[in-house]
C-alpha positions as CSV (number, residue, x, y, z in Angstrom):
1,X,-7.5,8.1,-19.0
2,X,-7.4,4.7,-20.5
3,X,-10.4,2.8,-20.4
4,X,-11.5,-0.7,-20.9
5,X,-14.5,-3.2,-20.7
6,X,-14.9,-2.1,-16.9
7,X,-14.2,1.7,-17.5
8,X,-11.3,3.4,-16.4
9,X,-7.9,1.9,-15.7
10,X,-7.7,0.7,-12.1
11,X,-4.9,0.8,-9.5
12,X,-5.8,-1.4,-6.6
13,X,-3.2,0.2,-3.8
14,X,-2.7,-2.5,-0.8
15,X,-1.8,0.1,2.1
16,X,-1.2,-0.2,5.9
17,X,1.5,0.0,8.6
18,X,4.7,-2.3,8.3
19,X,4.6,-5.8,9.1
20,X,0.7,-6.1,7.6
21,X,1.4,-8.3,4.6
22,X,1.3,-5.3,1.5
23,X,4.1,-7.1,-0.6
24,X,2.1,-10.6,-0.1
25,X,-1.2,-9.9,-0.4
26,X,-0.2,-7.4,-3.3
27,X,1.8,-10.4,-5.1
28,X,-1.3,-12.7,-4.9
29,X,-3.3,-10.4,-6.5
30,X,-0.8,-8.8,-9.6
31,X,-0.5,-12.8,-10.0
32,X,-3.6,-13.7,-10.1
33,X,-5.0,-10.6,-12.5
34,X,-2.6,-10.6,-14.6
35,X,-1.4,-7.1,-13.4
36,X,1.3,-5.5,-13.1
37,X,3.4,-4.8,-9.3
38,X,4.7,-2.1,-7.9
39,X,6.2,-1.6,-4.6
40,X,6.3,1.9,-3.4
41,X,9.4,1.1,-0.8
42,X,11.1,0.7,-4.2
43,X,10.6,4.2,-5.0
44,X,12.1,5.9,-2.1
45,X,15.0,7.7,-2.9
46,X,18.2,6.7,-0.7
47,X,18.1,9.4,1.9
48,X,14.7,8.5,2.8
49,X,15.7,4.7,3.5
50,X,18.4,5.7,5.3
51,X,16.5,7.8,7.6
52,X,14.2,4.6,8.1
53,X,17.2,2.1,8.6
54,X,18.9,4.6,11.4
55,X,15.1,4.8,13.1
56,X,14.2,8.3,11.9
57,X,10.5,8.2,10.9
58,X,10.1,10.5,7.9
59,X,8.6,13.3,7.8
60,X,5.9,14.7,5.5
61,X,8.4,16.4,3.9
62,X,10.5,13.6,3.1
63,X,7.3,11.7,1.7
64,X,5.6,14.6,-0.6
65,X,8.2,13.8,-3.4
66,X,8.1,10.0,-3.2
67,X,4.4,9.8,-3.1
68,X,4.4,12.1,-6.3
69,X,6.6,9.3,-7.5
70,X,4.1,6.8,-6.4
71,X,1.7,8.8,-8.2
72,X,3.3,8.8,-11.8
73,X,4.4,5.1,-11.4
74,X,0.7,4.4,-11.6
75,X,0.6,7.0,-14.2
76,X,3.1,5.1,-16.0
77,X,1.2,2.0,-16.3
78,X,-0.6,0.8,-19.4
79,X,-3.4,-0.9,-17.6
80,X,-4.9,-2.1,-14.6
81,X,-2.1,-2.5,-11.9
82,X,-1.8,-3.2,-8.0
83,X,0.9,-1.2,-6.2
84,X,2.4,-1.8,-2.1
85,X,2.1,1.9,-0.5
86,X,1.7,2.8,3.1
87,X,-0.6,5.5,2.2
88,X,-1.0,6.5,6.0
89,X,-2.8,9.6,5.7
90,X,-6.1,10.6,3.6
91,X,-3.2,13.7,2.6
92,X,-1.1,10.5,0.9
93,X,-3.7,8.9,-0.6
94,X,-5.2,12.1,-2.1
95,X,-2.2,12.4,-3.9
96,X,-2.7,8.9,-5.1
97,X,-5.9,9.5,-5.9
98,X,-4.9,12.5,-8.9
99,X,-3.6,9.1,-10.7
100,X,-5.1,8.8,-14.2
101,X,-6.8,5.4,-13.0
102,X,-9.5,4.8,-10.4
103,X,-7.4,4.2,-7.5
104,X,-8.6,1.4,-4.9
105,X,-7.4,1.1,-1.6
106,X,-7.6,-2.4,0.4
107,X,-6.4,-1.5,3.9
108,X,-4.7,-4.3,5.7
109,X,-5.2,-3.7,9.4
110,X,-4.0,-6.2,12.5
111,X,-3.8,-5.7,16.1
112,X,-0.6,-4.3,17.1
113,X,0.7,-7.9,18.5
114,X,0.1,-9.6,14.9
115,X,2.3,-6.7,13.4
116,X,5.2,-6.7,16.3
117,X,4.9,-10.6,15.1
118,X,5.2,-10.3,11.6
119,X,8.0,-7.3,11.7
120,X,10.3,-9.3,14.1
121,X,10.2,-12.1,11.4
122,X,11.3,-10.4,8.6
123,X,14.9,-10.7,7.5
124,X,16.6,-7.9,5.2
125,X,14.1,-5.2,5.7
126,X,15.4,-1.6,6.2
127,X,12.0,-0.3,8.0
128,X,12.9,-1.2,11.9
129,X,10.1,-2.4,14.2
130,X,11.0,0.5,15.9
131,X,9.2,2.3,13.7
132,X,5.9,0.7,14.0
133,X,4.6,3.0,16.9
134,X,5.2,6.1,14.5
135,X,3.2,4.1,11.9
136,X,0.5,3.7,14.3
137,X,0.4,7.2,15.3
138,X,0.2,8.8,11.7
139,X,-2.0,6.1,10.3
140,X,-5.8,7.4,9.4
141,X,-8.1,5.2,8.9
142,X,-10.0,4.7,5.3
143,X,-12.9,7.5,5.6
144,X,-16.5,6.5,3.8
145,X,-15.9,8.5,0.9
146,X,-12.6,7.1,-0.2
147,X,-13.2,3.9,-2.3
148,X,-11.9,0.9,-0.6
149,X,-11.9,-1.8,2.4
150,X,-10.5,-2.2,5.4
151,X,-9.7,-6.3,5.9
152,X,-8.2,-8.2,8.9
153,X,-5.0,-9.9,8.3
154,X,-6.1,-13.2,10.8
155,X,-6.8,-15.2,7.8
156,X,-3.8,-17.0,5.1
157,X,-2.5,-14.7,2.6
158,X,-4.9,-16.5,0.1
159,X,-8.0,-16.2,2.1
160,X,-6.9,-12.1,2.8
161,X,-6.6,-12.1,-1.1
162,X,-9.7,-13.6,-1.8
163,X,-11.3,-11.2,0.5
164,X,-9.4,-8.4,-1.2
165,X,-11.0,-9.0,-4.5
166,X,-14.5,-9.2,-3.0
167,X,-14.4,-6.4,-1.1
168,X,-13.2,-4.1,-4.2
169,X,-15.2,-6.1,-6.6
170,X,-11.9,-7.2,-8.6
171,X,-12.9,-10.0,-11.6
């Protein structure tokens, strides 16, 4: 593991259900740390975006491989990074977690009108707001021992950034 003045590489992972600002708040923060961005949605392989686009939520099956890909992307990166993943389950983010980084989670969490709101505005998505519910089902919340926050998405996407960087202690 890579190391610098503040120990090992970190990988701050923004996570939540669709619709809670991960790709925004993420972007605000690889911009403002001079890290690098990934987006996980990036790293599904075609059948699993095409069982999103028709509806289908996936399965754990379908995820196992693209969260090892997840995994090695942050593997992949020379230094500190932020990275976009849903990371619904402690399952997911335990997989995450065998990164060669110290992996951070900020969990973005809204009421269920917010995210109906903020998925019915977005343009050119494949995830359907059909597909919320399902997101809401599987989602587990952050548990004490995994190292993190949970923040509200009420605020603007610089004030939910701000609070991002507090809240995991980010320079």
């Amino acid at each position: 593991m890579e190391a610098d003045e503040h120990g090992p590489r970190r990988a701050v992972v923004v996570m939540g259900v669709a619709g809670c600002g991960k790709s925004t708040i993420a972007g605000l923060l690889a911009e403002r740390l001079g890290w690098p961005l990934g987006e996980a949605d990036d790293l599904h392989p075609p059948a699993n975006v095409a069982k999103m686009a028709s509806g289908t939520p996936l399965t754990d099956d379908d995820r196992w491989p693209w969260l090892d890909d997840v995994r090695a992307w942050i593997d992949a990166q020379p230094s500190d990074c932020v990275l976009t993943c849903s990371a619904l389950k402690r399952d997911y983010r335990d997989v995450l977690r065998k990164a060669e980084a110290q992996v951070l989670f900020a969990h973005l969490d809204g009421t269920v009108e917010q995210l109906r709101a903020r998925i019915s505005g977005r343009v050119g998505h494949f995830m359907p707001p059909a597909l919320l519910d399902s997101q809401l089902a599987t989602l587990e919340p952050l548990e004490d021992d995994e190292a993190g926050a949970v923040l509200g998405i009420a605020g603007t996407p610089d004030a939910i950034a701000d609070a991002v960087m507090k809240a995991l202690r980010l320079p």
